[in-house]
VODRENTI-320619 format. One line per 3 residues: their letters; for each residue x, y, z negated of C-alpha. Coordinates in steps of 0.1 Angstrom, whole numbers, plus 5000, padded with zeros to 4 digits. Layout:
<nodes>
a) X Y Z ~ ...
</nodes>
This chain:
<nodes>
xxx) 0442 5249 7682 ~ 0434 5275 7653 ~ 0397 5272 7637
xxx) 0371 5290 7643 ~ 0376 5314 7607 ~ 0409 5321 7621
xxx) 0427 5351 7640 ~ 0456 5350 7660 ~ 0483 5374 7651
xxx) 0501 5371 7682 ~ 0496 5353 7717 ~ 0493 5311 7719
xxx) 0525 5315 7740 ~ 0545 5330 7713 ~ 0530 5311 7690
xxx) 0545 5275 7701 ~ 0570 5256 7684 ~ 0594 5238 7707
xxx) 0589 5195 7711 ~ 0615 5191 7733 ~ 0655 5186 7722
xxx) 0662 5209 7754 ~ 0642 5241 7739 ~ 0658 5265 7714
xxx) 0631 5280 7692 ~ 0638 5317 7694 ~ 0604 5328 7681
xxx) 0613 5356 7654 ~ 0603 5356 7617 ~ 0576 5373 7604
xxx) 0596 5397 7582 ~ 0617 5404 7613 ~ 0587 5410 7634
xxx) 0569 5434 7611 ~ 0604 5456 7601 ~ 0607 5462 7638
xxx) 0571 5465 7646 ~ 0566 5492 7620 ~ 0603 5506 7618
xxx) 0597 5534 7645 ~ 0563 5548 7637 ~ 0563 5575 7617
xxx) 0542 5570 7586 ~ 0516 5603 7596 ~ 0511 5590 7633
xxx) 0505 5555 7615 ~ 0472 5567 7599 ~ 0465 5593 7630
xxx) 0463 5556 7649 ~ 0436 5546 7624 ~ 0416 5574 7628
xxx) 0421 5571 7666 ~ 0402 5537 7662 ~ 0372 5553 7648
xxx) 0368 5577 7674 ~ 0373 5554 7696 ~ 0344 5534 7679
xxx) 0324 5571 7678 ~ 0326 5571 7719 ~ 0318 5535 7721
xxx) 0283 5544 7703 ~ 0278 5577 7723 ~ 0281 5559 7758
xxx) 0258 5533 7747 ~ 0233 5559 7740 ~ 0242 5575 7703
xxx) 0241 5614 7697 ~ 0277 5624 7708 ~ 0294 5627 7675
xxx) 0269 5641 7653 ~ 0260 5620 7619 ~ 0295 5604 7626
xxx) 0320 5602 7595 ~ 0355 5594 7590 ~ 0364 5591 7551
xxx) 0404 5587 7545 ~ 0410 5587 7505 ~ 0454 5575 7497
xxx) 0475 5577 7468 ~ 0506 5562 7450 ~ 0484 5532 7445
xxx) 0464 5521 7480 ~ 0452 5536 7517 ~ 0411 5534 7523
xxx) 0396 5544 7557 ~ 0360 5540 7562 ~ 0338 5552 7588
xxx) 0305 5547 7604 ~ 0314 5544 7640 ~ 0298 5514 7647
xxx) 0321 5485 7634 ~ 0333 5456 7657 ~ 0321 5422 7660
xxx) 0339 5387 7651 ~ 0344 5381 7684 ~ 0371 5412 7692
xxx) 0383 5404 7657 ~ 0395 5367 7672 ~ 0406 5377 7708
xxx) 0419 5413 7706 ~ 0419 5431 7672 ~ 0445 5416 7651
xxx) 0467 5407 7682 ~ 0498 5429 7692 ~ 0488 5443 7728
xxx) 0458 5445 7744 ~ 0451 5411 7762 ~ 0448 5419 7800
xxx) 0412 5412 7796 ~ 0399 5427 7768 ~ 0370 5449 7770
xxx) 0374 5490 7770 ~ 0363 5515 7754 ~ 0359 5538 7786
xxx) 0376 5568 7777 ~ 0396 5556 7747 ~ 0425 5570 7728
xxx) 0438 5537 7710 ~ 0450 5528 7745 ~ 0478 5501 7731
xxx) 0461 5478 7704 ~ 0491 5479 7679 ~ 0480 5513 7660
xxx) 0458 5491 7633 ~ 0484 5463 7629 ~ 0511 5487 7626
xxx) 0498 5511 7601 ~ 0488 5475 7577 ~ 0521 5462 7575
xxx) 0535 5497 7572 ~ 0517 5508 7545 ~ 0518 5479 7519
xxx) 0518 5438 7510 ~ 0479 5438 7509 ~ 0451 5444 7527
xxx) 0413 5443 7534 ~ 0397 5447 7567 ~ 0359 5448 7573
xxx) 0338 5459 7597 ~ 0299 5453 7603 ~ 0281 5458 7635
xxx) 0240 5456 7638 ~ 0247 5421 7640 ~ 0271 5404 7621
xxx) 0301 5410 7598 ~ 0331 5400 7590 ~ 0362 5406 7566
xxx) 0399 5397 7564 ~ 0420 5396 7535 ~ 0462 5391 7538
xxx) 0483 5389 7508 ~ 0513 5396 7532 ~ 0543 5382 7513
xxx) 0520 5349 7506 ~ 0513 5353 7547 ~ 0553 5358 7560
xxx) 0556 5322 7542 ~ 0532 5304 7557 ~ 0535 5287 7594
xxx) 0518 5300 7620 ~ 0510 5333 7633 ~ 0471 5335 7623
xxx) 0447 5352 7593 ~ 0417 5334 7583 ~ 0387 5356 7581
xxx) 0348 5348 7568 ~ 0319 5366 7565 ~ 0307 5390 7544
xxx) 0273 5406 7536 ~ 0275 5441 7541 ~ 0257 5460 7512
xxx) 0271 5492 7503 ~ 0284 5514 7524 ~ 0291 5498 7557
xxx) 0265 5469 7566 ~ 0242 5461 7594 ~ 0217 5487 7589
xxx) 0252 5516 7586 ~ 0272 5495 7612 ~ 0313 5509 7607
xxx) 0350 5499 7593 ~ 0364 5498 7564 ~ 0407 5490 7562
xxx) 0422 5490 7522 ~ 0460 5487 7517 ~ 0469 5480 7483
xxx) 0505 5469 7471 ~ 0519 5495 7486 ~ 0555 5499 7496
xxx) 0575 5522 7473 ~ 0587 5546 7500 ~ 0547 5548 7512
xxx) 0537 5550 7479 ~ 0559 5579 7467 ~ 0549 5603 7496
xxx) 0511 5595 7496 ~ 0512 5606 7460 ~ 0527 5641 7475
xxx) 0504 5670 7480 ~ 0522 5684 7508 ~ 0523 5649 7526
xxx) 0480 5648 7516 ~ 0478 5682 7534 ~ 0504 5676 7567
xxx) 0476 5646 7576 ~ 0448 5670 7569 ~ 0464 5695 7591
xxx) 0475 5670 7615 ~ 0440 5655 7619 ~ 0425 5689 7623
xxx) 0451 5699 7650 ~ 0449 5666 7668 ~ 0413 5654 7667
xxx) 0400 5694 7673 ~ 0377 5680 7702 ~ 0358 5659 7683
xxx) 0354 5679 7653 ~ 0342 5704 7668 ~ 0314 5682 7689
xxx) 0301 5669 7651 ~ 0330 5645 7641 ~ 0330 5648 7603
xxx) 0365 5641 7586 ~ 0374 5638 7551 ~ 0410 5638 7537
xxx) 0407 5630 7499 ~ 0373 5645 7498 ~ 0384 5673 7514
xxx) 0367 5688 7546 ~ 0383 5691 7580 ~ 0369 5719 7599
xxx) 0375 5726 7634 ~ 0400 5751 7653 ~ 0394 5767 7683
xxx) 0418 5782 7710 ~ 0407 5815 7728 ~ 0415 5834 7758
xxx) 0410 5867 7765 ~ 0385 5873 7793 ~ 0371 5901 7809
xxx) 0368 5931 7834 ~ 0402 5927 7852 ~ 0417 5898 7832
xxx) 0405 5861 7839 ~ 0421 5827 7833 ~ 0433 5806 7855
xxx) 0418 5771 7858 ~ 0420 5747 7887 ~ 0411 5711 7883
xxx) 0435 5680 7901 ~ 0419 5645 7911 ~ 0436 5613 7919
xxx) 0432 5577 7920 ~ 0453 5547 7933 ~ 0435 5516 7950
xxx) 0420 5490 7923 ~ 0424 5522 7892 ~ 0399 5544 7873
xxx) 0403 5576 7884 ~ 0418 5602 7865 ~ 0416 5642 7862
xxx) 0434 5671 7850 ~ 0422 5702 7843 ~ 0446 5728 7840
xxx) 0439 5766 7822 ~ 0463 5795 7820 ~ 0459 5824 7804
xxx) 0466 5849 7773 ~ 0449 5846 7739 ~ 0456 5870 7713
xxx) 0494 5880 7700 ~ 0507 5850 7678 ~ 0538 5830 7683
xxx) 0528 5800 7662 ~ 0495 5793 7686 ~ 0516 5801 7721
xxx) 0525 5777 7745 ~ 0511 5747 7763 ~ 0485 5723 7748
xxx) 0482 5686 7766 ~ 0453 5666 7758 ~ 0448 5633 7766
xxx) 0409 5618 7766 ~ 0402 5644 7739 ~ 0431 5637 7717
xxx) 0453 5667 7710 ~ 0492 5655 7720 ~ 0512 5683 7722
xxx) 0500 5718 7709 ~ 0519 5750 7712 ~ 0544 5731 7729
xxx) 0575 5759 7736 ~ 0599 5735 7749 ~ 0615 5721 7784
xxx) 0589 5694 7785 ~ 0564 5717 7796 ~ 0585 5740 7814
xxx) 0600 5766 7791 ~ 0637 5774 7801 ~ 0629 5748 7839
xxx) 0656 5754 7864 ~ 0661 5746 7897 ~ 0688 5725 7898
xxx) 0702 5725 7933 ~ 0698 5760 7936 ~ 0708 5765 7898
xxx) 0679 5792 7897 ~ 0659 5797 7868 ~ 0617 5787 7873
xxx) 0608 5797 7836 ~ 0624 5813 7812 ~ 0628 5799 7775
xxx) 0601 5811 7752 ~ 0607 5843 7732 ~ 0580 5862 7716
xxx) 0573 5885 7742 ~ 0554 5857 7751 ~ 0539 5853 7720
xxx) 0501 5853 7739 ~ 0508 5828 7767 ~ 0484 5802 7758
xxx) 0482 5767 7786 ~ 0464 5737 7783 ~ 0461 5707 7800
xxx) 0432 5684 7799 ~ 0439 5648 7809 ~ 0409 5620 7814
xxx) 0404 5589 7827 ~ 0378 5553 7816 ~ 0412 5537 7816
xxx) 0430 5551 7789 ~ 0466 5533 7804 ~ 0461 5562 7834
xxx) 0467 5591 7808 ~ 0506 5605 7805 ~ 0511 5599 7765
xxx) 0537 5577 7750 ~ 0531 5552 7727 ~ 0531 5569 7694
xxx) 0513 5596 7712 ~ 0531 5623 7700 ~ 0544 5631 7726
xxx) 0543 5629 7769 ~ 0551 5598 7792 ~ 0576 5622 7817
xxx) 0579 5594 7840 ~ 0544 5593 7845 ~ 0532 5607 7885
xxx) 0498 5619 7873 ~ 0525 5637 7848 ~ 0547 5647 7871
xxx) 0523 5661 7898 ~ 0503 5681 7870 ~ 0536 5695 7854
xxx) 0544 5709 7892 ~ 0510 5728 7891 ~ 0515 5741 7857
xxx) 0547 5753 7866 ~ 0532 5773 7897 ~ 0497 5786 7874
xxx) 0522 5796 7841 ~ 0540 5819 7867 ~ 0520 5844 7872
xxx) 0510 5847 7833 ~ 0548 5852 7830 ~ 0552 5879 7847
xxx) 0521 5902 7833 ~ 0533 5895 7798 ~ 0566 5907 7814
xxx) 0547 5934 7824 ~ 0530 5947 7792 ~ 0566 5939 7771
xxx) 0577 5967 7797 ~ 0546 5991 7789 ~ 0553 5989 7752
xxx) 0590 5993 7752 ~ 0578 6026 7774 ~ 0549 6039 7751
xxx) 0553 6018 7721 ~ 0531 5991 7708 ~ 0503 6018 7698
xxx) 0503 6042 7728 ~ 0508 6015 7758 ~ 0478 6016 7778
xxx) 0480 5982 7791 ~ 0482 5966 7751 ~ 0453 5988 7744
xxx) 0432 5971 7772 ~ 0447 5938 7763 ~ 0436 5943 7726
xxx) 0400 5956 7732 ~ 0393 5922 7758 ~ 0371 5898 7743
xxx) 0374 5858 7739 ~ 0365 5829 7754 ~ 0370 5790 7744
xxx) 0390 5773 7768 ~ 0363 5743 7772 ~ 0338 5767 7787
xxx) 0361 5772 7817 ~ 0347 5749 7842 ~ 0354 5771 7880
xxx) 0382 5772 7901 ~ 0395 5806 7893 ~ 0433 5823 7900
xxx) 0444 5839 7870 ~ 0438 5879 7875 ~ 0451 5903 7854
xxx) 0456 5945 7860 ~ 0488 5957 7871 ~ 0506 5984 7850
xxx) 0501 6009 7882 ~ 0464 6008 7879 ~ 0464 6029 7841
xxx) 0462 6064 7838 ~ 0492 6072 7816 ~ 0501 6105 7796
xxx) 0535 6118 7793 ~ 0558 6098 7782 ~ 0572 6098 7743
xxx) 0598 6088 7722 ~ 0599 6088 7689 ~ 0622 6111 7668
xxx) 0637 6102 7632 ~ 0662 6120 7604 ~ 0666 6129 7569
xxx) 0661 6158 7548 ~ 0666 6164 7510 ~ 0633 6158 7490
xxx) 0634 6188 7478 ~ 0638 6211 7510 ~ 0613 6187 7532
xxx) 0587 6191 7498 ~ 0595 6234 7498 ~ 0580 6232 7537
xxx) 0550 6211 7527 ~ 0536 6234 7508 ~ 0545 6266 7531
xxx) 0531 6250 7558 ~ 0498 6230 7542 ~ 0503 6199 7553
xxx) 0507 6167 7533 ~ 0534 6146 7541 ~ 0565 6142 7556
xxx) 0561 6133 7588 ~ 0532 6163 7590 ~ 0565 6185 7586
xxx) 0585 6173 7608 ~ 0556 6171 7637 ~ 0546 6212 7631
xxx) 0584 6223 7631 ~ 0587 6207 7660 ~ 0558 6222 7676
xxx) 0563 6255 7666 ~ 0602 6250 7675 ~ 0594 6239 7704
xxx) 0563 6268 7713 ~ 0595 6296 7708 ~ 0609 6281 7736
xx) 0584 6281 7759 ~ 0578 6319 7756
</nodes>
């Protein structure tokens, strides 16, 4: 049995050493463990996991009665020489330090953050052995704190699978009266080192965090990467006389689960392939944006029929815009895989919601088939549908809380001119210049519209 200033790394069952002459000890070594535990994690989803943790510790405080996320801060400072992440989300006590926070997997009965987006209890573990040989983990609550410091290559030589942890007295910038977390990896490995010393690897994590966390900024989340502020985004939709979103909203829950929603929006936003596509969110957590690919439908076919659902994006479609907004209290019920970067397509809450989306991106599709159709006809300028389209105004998607069937005008119901087509051709400078100044006008294409004109009046006589 460990002490009481110890934590266990791993479960007492993996933990025994075989006192029997019929037992084989197959229990890996540490070095093994940690290559494979941190082989298949990218190094930028490692430290989205740690700020996953303090949001999760931001919601914690919010349901027990904080201000949402306001006066909540997440610090992240990293170079060629260590990782720190502080925050002020509340900290966690000695007791989830021994049972649950330096274990791999969450223990069956570990407590929940209802809600909660670091759903697997590796994402801390991980990113520390990832990152380097050393590390300092502290954490303060209003009532007690605690800190751990591993020397790692002194730890893989050691026996057993534990950490030994004591008390600290918070004073500076975590501590009882500013209850949060603070994680420093020093020692760092050289491949971690070389590309947190990168200024385009410091700027894909402050993009990333302001793409993925874009909820919670937005709600009063403050994030810093290197001192530097992460605003929020926003996504719109145009809404308006004649053209509304779609949004419908799917329940389910199996005997003995949470419960778990989906609320699903269609729409268009304005012209710009980079933003189009689908958006899944999972309890707030952004994981996949502007998605384009088969995953969320683009390109689906029918198989048995071999008739095409979707079609693959192109930028005709460059102002579909989907999201879908997954939550449950039991962040196991939500369709992300582990790394979250992507969805669980096995999932049935998955697969029932990817069936809807399917049926609301439809009729989207076909009105931005619609209006490609009316500007191929009138050009991008004179098409009265793009014109209506362009002069709709926005809406955030998160204000959309009604059942509503997307609804958008059909190309029938616009008053349209004669139709027109443009004419081009060439002329010597000198000729096209000579009419200019017989005729008083100031450029080119001036010429070529009055000859045609008064071409085209002589015929009509």
């Amino acid at each position: 049995m460990w002490s009481v200033n110890e934590l266990h790394l791993r479960g007492d069952k993996m933990a025994k050493t075989p006192t029997n002459v019929d037992e084989v000890d197959a229990e890996p070594t540490k070095a093994f463990f940690i290559d494979m535990l941190t082989r298949d994690i990218p190094l930028d989803q490692a430290i989205l996991d740690l700020v996953d943790n303090s949001v999760d510790g931001a919601k914690a405080m919010s349901a027990g009665g904080g201000d949402s996320f306001e006066n909540r801060k997440v610090a992240l400072e990293f170079g060629k020489d260590s990782f720190r992440i502080i925050d002020n989300c509340g900290g966690f006590g000695k007791e989830a330090a021994r049972t649950y926070a330096f274990k791999f997997g969450r223990p069956a009965g570990a407590e929940r953050t209802p809600h909660s987006i670091g759903q697997f209890g590796v994402g801390m573990k991980r990113a520390l052995f990832k990152f380097g040989k050393h590390f300092i983990v502290r954490s303060a609550t209003t009532k007690e704190s605690w800190e751990v410091e591993v020397p790692v290559s002194t730890w893989e030589t050691q026996q057993g699978w534990h950490f030994p942890f004591s008390t600290f007295k918070g004073k500076g910038e975590i501590s009882s009266k500013n209850p949060g977390t603070e994680i420093v990896v020093s020692e760092l490995r050289p491949e971690v080192s070389s590309r947190f010393a990168l200024s385009s690897f410091q700027n894909l994590i402050f993009d990333l965090i302001k793409s993925k966390h874009r909820q919670f900024i937005s709600e009063g989340l403050s994030i810093t990467v290197n001192g530097k502020h992460v605003d929020a985004t926003n996504l719109f939709l145009l809404m308006g006389d004649g053209l509304t979103p779609g949004t419908d909203t799917l329940e389910f829950q199996d005997k003995g689960k949470a419960p778990i929603s989906v609320r699903i929006i269609v729409g268009i936003g304005p012209s710009s392939p980079r933003q189009a596509g689908w958006y899944v969110v999972c309890n707030g957590r952004v994981i996949l944006e502007a998605d384009r690919s088969p995953i969320t439908g683009w390109g689906a076919v029918e198989e048995e029929a071999g008739r095409i659902l979707m079609p693959s994006f192109h930028n005709q479609f460059a102002r579909f815009r989907g999201i879908a907004f997954f939550d449950s209290a039991d962040s196991s019920q939500v369709p992300w895989n582990t790394t979250k970067t992507s969805v669980d397509q096995d999932n049935k809450y998955w697969q029932a919601a990817f069936a809807r989306m399917l049926e609301m991106m439809r009729p989207v599709i076909n009105f931005l088939n619609e209006l490609d159709a009316d500007i191929d006809e009138y050009s991008r300028e004179e098409s009265p549908l793009n014109q209506f389209v362009s002069k709709t105004p926005t809406v955030r998607p998160e204000t959309l809380q009604k059942k509503a069937a997307f609804k958008a005008p059909a190309r029938t119901s616009f008053v349209k001119g004669p139709k027109t087509v443009k004419i081009q051709y060439s002329r010597p400078v000198a000729d096209v210049e000579l009419l200019q100044d017989a005729l008083g006008v100031s450029s080119a294409k001036a010429v070529g519209e009055t000859t045609f004109d008064a071409a085209l009046r002589r015929q009509k006589r």
